[in-house]
C-alpha positions in Angstrom: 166.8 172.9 150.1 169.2 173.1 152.9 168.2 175.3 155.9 171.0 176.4 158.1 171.1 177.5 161.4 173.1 180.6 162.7 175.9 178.6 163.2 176.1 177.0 159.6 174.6 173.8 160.5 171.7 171.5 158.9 168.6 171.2 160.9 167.5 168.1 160.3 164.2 168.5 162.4 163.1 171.0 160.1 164.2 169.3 157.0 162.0 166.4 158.4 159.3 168.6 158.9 159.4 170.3 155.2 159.3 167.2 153.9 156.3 165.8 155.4 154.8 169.2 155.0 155.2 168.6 150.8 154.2 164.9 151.4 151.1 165.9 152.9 150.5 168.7 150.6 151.3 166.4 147.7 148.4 163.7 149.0 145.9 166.5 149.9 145.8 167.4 145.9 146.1 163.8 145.0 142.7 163.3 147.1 141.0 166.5 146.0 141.2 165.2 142.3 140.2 161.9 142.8 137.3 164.2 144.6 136.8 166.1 141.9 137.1 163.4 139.1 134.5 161.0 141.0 132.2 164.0 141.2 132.3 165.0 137.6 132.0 161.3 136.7 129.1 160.6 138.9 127.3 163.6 137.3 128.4 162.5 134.2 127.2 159.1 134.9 123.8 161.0 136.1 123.3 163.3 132.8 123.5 160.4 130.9 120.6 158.7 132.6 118.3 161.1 132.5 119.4 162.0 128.7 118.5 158.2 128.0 115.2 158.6 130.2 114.3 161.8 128.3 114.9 160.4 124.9 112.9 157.0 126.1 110.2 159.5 127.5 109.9 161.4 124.5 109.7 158.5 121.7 107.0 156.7 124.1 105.2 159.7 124.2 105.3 160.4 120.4 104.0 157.0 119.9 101.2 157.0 122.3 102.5 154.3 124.4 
């Protein structure tokens, strides 16, 4: 992953910066799927609510309660 100058030498500025460039890159992803995840376990979570209400709603109403 070496960059080299003209003159054949490391820069160690921009290897610095390269990798907090990856870190960062690396912890946006890591926080977009723990986005992602929460969301589709929330509606998850939600769909099976209303699926329980539903089921509730209909067997009440099937019984004349």
């Amino acid at each position: 992953m070496a960059e080299h100058d003209r003159d054949g030498v490391v820069d160690e500025e921009y290897e610095e910066a390269v990798r907090r460039a990856r870190r960062m890159t690396r912890t946006g992803w890591r926080t977009m799927g723990a986005l992602v995840g929460g969301t589709v376990f929330v509606a998850a979570l939600a769909w099976l609510a209303f699926t329980i209400f539903l089921v509730w709603f209909v067997w009440a109403w099937a019984n004349g309660n």
